[in-house]
N, C-alpha and C positions, 0 to 999 in steps of 0.2 A: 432620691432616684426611685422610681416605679418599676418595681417589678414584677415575674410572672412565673408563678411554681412550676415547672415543668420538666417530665423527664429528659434526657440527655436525648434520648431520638425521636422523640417529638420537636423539643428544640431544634436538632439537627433538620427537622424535616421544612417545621417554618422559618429556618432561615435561609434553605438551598430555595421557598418558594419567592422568595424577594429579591434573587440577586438578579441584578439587570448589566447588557453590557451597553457601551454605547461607540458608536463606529461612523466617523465622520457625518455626526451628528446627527444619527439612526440609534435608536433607542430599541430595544428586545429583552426580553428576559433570556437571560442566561439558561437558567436547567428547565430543558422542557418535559424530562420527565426519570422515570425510574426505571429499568429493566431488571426483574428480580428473579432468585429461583429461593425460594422461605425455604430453612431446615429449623432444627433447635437452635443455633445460633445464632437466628437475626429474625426469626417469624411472632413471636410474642413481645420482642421487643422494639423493633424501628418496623416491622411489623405491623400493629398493633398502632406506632405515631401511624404513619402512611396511613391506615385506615381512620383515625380520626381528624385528620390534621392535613391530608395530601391530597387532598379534593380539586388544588390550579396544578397537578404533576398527573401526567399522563403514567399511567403503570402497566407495561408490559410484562407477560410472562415468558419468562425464556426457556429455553429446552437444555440448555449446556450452556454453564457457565461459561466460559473461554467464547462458544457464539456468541451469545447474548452481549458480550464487552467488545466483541467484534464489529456489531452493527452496534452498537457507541458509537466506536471509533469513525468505524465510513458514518454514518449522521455527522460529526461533528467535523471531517473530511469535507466532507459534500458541501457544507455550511461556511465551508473556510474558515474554519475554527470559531466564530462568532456566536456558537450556540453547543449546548451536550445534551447528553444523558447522564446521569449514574447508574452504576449497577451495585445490587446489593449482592450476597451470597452467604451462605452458613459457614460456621465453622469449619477447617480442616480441608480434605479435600474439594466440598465448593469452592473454597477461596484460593488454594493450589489451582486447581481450572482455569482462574482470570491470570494466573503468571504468565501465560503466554503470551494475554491480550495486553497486560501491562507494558511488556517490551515490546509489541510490537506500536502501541501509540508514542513510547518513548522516544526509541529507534526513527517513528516517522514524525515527532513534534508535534503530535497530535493530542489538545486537550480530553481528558476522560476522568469521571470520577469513579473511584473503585472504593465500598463499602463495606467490607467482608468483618463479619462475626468474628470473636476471636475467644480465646481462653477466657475464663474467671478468671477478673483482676482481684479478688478479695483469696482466690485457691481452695477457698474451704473447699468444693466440689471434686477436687483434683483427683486422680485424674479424670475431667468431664469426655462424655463420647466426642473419638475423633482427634481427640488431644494429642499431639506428639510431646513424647516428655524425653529431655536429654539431662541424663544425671549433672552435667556438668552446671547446665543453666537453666533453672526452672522458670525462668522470665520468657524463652525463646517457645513460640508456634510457628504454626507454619505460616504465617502471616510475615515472619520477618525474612520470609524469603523474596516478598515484593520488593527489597531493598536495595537491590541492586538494579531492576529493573523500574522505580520511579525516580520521578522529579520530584515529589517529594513524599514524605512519609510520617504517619504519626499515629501513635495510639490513645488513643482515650481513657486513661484509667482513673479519673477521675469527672465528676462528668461536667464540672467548671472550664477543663481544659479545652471542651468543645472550643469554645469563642475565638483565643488566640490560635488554635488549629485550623477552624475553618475560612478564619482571616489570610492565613498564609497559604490557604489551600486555592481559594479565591486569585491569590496574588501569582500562580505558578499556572493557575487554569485560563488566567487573559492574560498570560507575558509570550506575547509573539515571538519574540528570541530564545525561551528557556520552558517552555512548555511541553505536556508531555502528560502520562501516567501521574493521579494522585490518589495516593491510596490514604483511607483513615481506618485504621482500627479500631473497630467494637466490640469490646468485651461483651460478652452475654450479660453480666449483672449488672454492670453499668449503666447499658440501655434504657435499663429502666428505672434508676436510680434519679432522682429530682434535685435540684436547685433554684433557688431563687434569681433568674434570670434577669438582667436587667432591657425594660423592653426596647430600651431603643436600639439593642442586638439586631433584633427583628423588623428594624424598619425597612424601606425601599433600598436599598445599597447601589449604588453604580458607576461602576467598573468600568473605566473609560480606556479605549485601547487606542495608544495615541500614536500618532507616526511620528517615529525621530528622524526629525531631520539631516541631513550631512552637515556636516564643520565646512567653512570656508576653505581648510588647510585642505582635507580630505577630498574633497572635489578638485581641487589647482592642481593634487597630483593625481587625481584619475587624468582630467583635462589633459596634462602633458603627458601621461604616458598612450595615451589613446591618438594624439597627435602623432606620438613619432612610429605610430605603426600603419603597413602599409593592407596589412590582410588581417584584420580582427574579425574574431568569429564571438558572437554572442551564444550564451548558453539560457537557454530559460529552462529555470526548477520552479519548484511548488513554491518558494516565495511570491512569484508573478502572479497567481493564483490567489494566493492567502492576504495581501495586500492590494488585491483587485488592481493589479497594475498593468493587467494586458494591453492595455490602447497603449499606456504610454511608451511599454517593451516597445510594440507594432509601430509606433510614428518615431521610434528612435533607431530602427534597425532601417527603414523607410528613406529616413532623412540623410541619413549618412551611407547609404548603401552596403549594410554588414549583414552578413547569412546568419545565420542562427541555427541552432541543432536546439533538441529537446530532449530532456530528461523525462525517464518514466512520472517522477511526480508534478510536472511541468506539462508536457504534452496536451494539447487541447486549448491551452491558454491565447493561442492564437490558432487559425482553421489551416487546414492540413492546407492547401490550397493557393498561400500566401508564395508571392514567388520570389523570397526571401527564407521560407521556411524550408531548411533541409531535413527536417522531420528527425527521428529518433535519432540519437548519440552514443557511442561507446559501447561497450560487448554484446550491448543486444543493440545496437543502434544497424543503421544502413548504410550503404555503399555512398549514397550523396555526402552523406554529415561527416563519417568518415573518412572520406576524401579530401574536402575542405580540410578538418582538423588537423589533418598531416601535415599541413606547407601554413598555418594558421602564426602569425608572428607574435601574435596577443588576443590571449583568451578572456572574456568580460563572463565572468559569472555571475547570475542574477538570482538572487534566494535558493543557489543551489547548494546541497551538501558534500560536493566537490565526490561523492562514494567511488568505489572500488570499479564497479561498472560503470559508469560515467566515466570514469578516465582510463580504462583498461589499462588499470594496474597500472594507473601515468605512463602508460605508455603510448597513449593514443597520439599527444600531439608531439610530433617528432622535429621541427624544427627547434634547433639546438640554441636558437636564441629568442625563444618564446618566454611571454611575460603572463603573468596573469594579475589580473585585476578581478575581484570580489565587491560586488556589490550584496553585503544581507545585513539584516538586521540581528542577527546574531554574532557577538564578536566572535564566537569558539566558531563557526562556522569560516569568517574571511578571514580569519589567520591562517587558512588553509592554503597549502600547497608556496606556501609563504609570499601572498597573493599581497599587493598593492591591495588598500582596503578603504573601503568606504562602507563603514557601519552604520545603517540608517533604512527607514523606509523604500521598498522598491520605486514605490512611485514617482517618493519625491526626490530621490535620486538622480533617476532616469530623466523628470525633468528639468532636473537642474543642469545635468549634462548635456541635455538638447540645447539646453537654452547658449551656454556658452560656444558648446563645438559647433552652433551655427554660425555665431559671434567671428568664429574663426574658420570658418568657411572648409571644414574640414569633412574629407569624403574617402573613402578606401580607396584602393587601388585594383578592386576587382575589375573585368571586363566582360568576360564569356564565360568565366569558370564557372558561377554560381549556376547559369542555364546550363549549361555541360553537364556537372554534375547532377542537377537533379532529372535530365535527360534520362542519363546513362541507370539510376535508380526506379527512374518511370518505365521504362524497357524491360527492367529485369524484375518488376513488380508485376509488369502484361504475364510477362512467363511464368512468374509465381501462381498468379490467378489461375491459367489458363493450363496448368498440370495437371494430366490426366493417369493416370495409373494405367497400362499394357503389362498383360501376362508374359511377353515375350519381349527382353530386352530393356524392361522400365527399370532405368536408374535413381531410384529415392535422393532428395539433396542431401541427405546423411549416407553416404554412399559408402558400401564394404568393410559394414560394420558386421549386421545379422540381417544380410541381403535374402534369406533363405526364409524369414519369416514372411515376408509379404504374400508371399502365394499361400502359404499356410494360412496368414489371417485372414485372403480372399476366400479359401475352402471353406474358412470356417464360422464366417461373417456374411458372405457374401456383399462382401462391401468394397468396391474399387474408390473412394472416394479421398483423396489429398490433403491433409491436413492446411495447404497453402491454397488450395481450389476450395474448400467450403467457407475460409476466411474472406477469400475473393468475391464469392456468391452471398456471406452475409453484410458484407460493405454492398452490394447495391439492393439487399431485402431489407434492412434495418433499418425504421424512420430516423429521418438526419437527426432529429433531435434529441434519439434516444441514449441513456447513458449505459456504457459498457463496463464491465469490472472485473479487475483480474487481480490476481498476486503469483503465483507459483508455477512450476513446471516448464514447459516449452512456449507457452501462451505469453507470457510477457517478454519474450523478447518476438516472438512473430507479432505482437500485438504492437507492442513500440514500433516493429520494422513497418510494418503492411496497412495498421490500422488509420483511417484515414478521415478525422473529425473534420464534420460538415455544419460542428455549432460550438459554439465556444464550451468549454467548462463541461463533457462530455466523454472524458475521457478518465476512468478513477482508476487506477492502479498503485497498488500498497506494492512498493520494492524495495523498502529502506529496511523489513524485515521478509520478505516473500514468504509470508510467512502460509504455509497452506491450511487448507481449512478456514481461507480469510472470506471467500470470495462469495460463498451464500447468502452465509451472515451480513457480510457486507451489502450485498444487494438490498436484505431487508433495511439496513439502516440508509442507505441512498434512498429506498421507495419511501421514508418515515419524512426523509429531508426533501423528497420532490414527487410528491402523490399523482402529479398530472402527468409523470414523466413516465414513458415504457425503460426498462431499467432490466440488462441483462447481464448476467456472469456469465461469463470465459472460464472454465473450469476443467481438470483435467481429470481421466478417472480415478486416479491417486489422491487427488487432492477432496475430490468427492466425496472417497470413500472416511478420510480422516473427518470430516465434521460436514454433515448437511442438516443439523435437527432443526435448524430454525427455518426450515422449509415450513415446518407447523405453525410455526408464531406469522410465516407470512399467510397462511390460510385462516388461520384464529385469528387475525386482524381485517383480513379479505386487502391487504395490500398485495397486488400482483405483483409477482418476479418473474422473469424469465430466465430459467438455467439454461446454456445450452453446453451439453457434454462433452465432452472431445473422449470418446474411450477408444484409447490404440494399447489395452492390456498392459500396460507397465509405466514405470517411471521412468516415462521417454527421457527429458530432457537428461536424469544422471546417468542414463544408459549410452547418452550421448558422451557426454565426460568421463565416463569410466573407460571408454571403446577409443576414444579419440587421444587418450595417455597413455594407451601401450597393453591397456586390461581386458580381458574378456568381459563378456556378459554374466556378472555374477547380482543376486539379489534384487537386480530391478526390472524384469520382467516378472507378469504375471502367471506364471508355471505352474503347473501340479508338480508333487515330489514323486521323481521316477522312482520304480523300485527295485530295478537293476544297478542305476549309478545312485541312488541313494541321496541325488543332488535336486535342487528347483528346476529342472533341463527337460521339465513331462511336455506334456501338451499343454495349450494356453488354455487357460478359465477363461469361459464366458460367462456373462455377467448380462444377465436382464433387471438393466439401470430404470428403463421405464414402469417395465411393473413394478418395482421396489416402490419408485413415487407415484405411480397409481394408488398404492396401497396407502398412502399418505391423504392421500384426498386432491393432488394434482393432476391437470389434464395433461396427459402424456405422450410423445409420438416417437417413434426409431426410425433413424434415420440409415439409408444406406446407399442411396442415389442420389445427384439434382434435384431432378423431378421430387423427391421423396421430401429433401431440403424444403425448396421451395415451398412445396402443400403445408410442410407443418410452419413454416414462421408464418405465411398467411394464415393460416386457422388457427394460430396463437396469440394475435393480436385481435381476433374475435372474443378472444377468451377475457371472464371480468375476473381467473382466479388464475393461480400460479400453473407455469408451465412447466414442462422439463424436455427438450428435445434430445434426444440420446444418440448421437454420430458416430456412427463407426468410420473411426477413419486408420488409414496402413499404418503403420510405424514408419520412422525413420522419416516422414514428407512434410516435417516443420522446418523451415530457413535455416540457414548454415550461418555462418558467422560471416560478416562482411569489413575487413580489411580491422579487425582488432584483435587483441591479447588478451586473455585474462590469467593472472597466475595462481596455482591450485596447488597444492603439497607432494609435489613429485617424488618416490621413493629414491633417494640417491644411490641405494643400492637393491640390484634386482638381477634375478638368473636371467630375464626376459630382455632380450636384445629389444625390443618394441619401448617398454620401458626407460629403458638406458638412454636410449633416444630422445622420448620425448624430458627428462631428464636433461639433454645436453638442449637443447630446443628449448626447454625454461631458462637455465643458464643464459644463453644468449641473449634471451628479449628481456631479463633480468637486468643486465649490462647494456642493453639499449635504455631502459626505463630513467625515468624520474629518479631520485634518489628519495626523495624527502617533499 
């Protein structure tokens, strides 16, 4: 056998350059590149290969670890899992940084390679900078806090083990049903440490990502339970997506005349437009899909993860003798909500059950409802648009919470402009083609409700973790995965303020992003859920500390967001009127470098919730009659829900 001396991260580097996947007989290399931040524990050693050895791997530099693995993530989102990144990062806290991004790829099934430095496996250095050392177990870094957060995990303390590690690392990064966060561990001394490799480690590898088909069995019982229902509602999730299955979703919901709702990670897979499509579902969903869902006899889920918001707390779909059928390719997914199951392929699924319930001539029993309902959703979406802010009498749709700030934040902003009026206004400024991005705050569920894709697969929203601080980073990794594309984040001030450094790596690469701001001073959305369960306003407004009450209760901070990224090297504009809107997204699509529009918009003017539940940890005891209340009010819709 022929071999090839080489250190451990050198090896490591030429074998992530050969891995290929292959996708209904589309052939790609797998890892297009690296996103690093070098310290001492990964810079001299996988380092060092990357510089002699990583010449086919594109190498980005990132500003914050936890960014940096963020726009992975959206890249290999954007990509439908069919291609990554890895990120490297140093010992200790660099590699603490990617925990967050590791759960949030895991949480969304999203492949990612995670590379972090780690302790001397040999200890003579002990303790090396950055080390955490726990008398109990001198094996444990902070590395093995990734553990709970991937799909899989492994360290390298020898540097043979490479081979079998990276095999099964491979194996968890193209498994469509089980993928997720893969972390490997690198020791510093190891790195650099040599073996005798054997070369055909190194050869072409390819990684075929196959569709499984459905069982004859598992189809005869979708078949029959889909027969004896008369009002099926189809669900499309990010499986539809990830399996490029959208025609077949769209000619199966067509064919049989069944509505369909969408999930945050689904959304887009078919155009807003479809007059079958009732657009977003479940607590952040809209009054169409909601509607539907309540009187729905059997529910058909399609790669969806059945989550908490999706089914509002299972409480969304209320008729008492509703079925659910799962169509994904992950079993732990359709064993959910103890769904009738068809583990397999979306696509080939989908057409396997066209093929037969055509067979059998089988069609719902809608009539008007479906145009009803998305009538009565198109009517109250004009009104959404089309809110204007009055000094005198303006009722915010978060009504009589902290009714009392709006004129203050008019005083102090001069800004009358609606959280649901400058959404309305960038649905008809934003090219149809362009992709939007969100995760956090009030924006994903007005974005599910209101947002209205005009192109297929335009529509990215991370909400399996919401995790904030996703949505910049993100945008760099969508502009990495679609350079011809204008690519905007949804972003809240809060969410801003936690993580925008990869603003820089979008200007160090000259990929443009466009941010657009939403800053209404605080953490609207929990201010919305604290107010809305019996609590005052505590911690989530933007406040100065008063120095009489000693409490957050001062006047609001303002915040010049624009000149911050001015000072970054972005073209910048604030925003406070229409007219004001309008000039900057035109003059921003003139722009060949990143943007940042800064909106001041009121508090409290993001959508209200339309006809769902969601259940939160109600204090079961409290002096606050308010409280007590919304207390007996979760009880109830508790005792309506789902059980299991």
């Amino acid at each position: 056998m022929k071999t090839m001396k080489l250190t451990m991260a050198q090896a490591l580097v030429k074998f992530l350059n050969n891995q290929y996947v292959e996708y209904d007989g589309r052939q790609e290399k797998f890892v297009k590149g690296i996103f690093t931040i070098f310290g001492h524990g990964n810079v001299v050693g996988l380092g060092q290969a990357l510089e002699e050895y990583g010449e086919n791997l594109i190498i980005h530099q990132g500003r914050n670890e936890q960014g940096m693995a963020h726009a992975a993530i959206a890249f290999a989102k954007q990509k439908n899992r069919k291609q990554i990144y890895a990120c490297t990062s140093s010992v200790g806290p660099g590699a603490a940084n990617m925990v967050t991004a590791a759960a949030t790829a895991t949480a969304n099934n999203i492949p990612v390679l995670l590379l972090p430095g780690d302790i001397f496996a040999t200890r003579q250095p002990d303790p090396v900078l950055q080390q955490i050392e726990q008398s109990y177990n001198l094996s444990i870094s902070t590395n093995d806090a990734f553990k709970p957060v991937s799909k899989y995990w492994d360290r390298i303390n020898r540097p043979e083990q490479l081979m079998s590690a990276m095999i099964n690392a491979m194996r968890i990064l193209t498994d469509p049903a089980d993928t997720g966060a893969v972390t490997i561990c690198l020791p510093q001394d190891v790195q650099g440490e040599s073996y005798d490799y054997p070369e055909d480690f190194f050869t072409k590898r390819v990684h075929r990502i196959e569709r499984r088909p459905p069982t004859k069995e598992a189809i005869e019982d979708a078949v029959k339970l889909i027969k004896n229902s008369k009002k099926p509602l189809l669900l499309c999730g990010g499986g539809v997506k990830y399996s490029e299955a959208g025609d077949s979703f769209r000619k199966f919901a067509e064919e049989f005349n069944i509505p369909f709702g969408e999930t945050q990670a689904g959304k887009s897979a078919i155009t807003w437009d479809h007059p079958l499509n009732l657009g977003g579902i479940g607590v952040t969903g809209n009054l169409a899909a909601n509607l539907i869902a309540k009187d729905a006899d059997m529910v058909i889920g399609v790669g969806t993860r059945y989550t908490d918001f999706t089914t509002g707390s299972k409480g969304l779909f209320k008729n008492e003798n509703v079925k659910f059928l799962s169509i994904n390719v992950s079993e732990f997914h359709a064993y959910k909500l103890d769904s009738t199951r068809v583990v397999a392929d979306a696509r080939l699924a989908l057409d396997e059950l066209t093929k037969i319930l055509k067979e059998e001539k089988y069609k719902s029993n809608y009539v008007d409802e479906i145009h009803e309902t998305k009538m009565k959703w198109e009517n109250e979406l004009a009104r959404l648009f089309s809110t204007e802010y009055k000094e005198e009498g303006f009722k915010p749709e978060i009504a009589g919470h902290i009714d009392h700030v709006l004129p203050e934040f008019y005083k102090d902003t001069g800004s009358c402009l609606t959280q649901t009026e400058v959404l309305g206004e960038l649905d008809r400024l934003l090219p149809e083609d362009a992709i939007i991005v969100g995760a956090s705050g009030s924006l994903p569920g007005d974005l599910q409700r209101a947002w209205r894709p005009k192109v297929a697969n335009t529509y990215h929203m991370e909400y399996g973790y919401s995790c904030m601080g996703y949505e910049i980073a993100a945008s760099l990794g969508v502009k990495l995965a679609y350079s011809d594309k204008e690519v905007y984040a949804m972003v809240g001030d809060g969410s801003y303020l936690m993580l925008h450094s990869e603003m820089i790596t979008s200007i160090q690469e000259k990929k443009k992003i466009n941010i657009i701001l939403f800053d209404n001073m605080s953490f609207g959305c929990i201010n919305n859920l604290q107010m809305s369960q019996g609590m005052g306003s505590l911690g989530t407004e933007f406040r100065y500390r008063d120095e009489k009450t000693g409490k957050l209760d001062g006047p609001l901070i303002p915040i010049d967001y624009a000149k911050s990224a001015e000072g970054y090297g972005l073209k910048t504009y604030t925003v406070r009127t229409i007219k004001e809107l309008r000039d900057a997204i035109e003059d921003s699509k003139k722009q060949n470098l990143s943007t940042l529009i800064d909106v001041k918009v009121l508090p409290k003017t993001m959508t209200d919730g339309y006809e769902s539940w969601w259940r939160v940890g109600i204090p079961e005891v409290s002096h606050k009659e308010s409280i007590q209340k919304a207390h007996k009010d979760m009880e109830f819709n508790i005792n309506k829900a789902r059980k299991y």
